[in-house]
One Martini backbone bead per residue (centre of mass of N, CA, C, O) as a GRO file, in nm:
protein
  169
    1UNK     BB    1  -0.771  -2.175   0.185
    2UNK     BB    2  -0.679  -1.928   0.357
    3UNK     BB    3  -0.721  -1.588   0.404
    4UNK     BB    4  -0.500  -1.312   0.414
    5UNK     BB    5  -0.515  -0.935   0.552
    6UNK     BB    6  -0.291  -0.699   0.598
    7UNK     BB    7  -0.223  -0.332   0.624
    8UNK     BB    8   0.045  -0.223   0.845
    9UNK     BB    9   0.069   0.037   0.735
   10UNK     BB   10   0.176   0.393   0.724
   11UNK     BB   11   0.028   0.652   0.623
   12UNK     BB   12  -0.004   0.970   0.456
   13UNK     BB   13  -0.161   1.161   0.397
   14UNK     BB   14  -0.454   1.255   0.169
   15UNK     BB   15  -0.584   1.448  -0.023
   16UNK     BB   16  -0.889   1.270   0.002
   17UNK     BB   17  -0.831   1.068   0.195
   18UNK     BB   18  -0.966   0.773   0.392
   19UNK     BB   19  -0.974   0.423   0.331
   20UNK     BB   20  -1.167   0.124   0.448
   21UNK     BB   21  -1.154  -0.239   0.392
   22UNK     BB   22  -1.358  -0.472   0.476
   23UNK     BB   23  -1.380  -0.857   0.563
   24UNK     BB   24  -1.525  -1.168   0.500
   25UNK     BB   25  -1.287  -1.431   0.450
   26UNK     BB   26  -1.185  -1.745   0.312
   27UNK     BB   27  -1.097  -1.759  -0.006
   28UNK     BB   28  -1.069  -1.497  -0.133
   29UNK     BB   29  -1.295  -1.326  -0.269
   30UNK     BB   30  -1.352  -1.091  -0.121
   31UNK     BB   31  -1.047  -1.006  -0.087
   32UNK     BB   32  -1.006  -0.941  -0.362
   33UNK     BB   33  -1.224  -0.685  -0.355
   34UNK     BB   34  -1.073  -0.549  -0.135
   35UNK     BB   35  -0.821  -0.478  -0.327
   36UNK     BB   36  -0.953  -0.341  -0.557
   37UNK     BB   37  -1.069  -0.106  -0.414
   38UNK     BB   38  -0.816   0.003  -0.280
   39UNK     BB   39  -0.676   0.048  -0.552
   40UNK     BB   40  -0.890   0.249  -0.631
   41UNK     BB   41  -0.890   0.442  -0.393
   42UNK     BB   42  -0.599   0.538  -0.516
   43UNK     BB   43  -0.610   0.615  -0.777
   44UNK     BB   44  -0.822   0.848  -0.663
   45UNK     BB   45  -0.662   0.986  -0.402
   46UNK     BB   46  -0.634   0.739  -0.180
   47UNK     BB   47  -0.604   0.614   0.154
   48UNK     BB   48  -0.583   0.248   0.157
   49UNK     BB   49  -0.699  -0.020   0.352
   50UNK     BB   50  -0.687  -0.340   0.480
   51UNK     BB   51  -0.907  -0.590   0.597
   52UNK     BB   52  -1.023  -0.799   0.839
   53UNK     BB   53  -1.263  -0.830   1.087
   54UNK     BB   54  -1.021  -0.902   1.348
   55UNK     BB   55  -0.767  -0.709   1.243
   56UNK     BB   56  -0.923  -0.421   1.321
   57UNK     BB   57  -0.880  -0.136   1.459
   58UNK     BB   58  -1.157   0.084   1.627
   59UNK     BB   59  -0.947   0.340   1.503
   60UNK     BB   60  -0.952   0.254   1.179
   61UNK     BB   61  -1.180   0.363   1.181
   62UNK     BB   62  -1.285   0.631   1.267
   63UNK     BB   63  -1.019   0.796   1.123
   64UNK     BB   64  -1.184   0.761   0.861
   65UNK     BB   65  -1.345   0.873   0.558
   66UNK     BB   66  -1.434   0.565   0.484
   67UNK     BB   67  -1.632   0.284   0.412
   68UNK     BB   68  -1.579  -0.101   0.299
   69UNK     BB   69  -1.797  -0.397   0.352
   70UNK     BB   70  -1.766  -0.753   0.308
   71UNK     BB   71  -1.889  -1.070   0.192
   72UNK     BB   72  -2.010  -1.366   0.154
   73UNK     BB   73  -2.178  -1.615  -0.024
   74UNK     BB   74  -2.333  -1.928   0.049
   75UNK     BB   75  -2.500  -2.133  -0.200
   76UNK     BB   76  -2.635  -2.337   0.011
   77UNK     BB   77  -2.680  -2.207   0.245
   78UNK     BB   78  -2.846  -2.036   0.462
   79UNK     BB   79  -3.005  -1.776   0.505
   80UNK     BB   80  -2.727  -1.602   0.711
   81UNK     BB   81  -2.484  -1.744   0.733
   82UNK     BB   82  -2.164  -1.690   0.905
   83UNK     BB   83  -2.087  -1.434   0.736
   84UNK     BB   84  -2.288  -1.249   0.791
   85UNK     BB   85  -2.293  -1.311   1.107
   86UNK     BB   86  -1.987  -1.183   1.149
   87UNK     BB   87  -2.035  -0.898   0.984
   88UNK     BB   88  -2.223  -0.819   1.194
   89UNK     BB   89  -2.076  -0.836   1.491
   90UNK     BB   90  -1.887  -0.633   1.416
   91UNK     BB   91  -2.065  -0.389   1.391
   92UNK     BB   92  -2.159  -0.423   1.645
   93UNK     BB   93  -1.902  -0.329   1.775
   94UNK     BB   94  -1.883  -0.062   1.714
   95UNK     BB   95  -1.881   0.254   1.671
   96UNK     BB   96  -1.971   0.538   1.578
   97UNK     BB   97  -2.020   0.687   1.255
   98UNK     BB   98  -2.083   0.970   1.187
   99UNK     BB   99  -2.172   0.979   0.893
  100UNK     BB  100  -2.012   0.792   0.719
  101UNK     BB  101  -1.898   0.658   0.381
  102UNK     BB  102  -2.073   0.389   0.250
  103UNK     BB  103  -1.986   0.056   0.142
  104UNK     BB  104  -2.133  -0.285   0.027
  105UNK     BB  105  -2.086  -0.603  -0.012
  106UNK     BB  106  -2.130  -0.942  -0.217
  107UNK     BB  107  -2.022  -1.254  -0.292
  108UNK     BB  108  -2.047  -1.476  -0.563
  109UNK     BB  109  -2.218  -1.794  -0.716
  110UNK     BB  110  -2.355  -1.967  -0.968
  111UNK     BB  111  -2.629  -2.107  -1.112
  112UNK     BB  112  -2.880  -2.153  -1.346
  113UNK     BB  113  -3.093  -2.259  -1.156
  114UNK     BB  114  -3.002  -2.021  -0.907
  115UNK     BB  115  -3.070  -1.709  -0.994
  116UNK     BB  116  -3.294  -1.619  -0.797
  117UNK     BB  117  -3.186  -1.715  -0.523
  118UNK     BB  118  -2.948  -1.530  -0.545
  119UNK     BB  119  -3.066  -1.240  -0.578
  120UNK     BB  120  -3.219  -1.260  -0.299
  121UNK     BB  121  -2.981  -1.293  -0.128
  122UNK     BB  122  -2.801  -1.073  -0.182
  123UNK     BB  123  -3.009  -0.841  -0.116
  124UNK     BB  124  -3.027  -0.917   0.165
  125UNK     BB  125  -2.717  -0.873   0.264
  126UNK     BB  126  -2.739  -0.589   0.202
  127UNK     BB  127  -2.949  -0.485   0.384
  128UNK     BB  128  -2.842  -0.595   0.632
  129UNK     BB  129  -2.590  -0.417   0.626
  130UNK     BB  130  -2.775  -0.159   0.586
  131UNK     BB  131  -2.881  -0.152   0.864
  132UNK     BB  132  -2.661  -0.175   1.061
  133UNK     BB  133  -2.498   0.097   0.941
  134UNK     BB  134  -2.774   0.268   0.997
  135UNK     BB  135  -2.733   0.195   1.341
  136UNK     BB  136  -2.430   0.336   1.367
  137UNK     BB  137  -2.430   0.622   1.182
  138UNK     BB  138  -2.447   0.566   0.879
  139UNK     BB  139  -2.371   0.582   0.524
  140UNK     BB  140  -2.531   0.440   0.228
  141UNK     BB  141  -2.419   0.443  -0.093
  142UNK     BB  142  -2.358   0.144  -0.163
  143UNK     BB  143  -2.441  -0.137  -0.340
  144UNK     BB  144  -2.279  -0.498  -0.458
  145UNK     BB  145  -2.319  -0.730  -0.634
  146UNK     BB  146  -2.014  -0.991  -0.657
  147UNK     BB  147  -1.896  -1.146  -0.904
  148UNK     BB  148  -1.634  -1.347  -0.977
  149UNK     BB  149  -1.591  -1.232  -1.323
  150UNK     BB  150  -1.659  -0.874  -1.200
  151UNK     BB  151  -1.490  -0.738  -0.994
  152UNK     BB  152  -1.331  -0.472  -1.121
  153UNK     BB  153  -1.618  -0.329  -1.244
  154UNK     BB  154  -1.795  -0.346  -0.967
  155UNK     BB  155  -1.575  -0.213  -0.764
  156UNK     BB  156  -1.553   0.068  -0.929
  157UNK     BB  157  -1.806   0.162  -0.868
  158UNK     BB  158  -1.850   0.145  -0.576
  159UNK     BB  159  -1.623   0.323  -0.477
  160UNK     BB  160  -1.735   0.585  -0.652
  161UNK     BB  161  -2.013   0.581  -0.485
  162UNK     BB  162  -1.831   0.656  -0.207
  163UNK     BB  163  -1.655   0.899  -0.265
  164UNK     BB  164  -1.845   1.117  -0.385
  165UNK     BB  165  -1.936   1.164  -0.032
  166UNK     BB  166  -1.662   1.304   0.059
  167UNK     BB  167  -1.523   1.498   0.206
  168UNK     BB  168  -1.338   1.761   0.167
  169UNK     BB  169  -0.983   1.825   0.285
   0.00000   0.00000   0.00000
């Protein structure tokens, strides 16, 4: 089942600023977080988009006040495999992000067995997102591996963490 989200309301100018949410998502699982996120940075008097990494355009990243960005990691696949490697190729498309307030999360499932594998690569995973994004002349201020069990209390420290360093409007 493809998953797919874009929310292409205009909003109004918002109290605290406006962020962007973006994903790579296939199942739905970044997206569910994506959706999390943005629900999230609402609550706290943002106003708030999504979209998949395919469908927003460098205009709506540059106007933003935040960016929040993430992909799945796929348990089985070698590390670095298509989502993330999607991921990095958008970001790369950026223009400079002239030290925008960015979180990065990648979300994952595991087995009891495969812990230590998992951990290693979420790591992994994180550092590689905030590595392009502070190449690109963001500021990462929060990464976040998101557990499919753990979505709404993980992605809401995510959020609080990256919005705490919006300045005032």
């Amino acid at each position: 089942m493809e998953y797919t989200m874009m929310n292409s309301e205009k909003q109004a100018p918002q109290p605290h600023g406006t962020v962007v949410v973006v994903c790579e998502s296939q199942r739905g699982r970044a997206g569910t977080v994506a959706e999390a996120a943005r629900d999230a940075a609402r609550a706290r008097g943002f106003g708030a988009t999504i979209g998949v990494i395919d469908d927003l355009a460098p205009a709506t990243i540059a106007s933003s006040d935040a960016l929040i960005a993430g992909c799945w990691m796929p348990g089985k696949a070698p590390f670095g495999d298509e989502p993330m490697q999607r991921m990095i190729g958008w970001i790369d498309s950026l223009e400079p992000l002239n030290g925008k307030p960015i979180g990065v999360y990648c979300t994952y499932r595991f087995f009891p067995h495969t812990f230590a594998d998992t951990a290693t690569r979420t790591a992994e995973t994180e550092h590689l997102l905030q590595a392009k994004f502070e190449d690109k002349g963001g500021r990462v201020f929060a990464k976040r591996a998101i557990h499919v069990n753990s979505i709404e209390d993980d992605t809401a420290a995510l959020v609080d963490s990256v919005l705490e360093h919006v300045p005032a409007a």
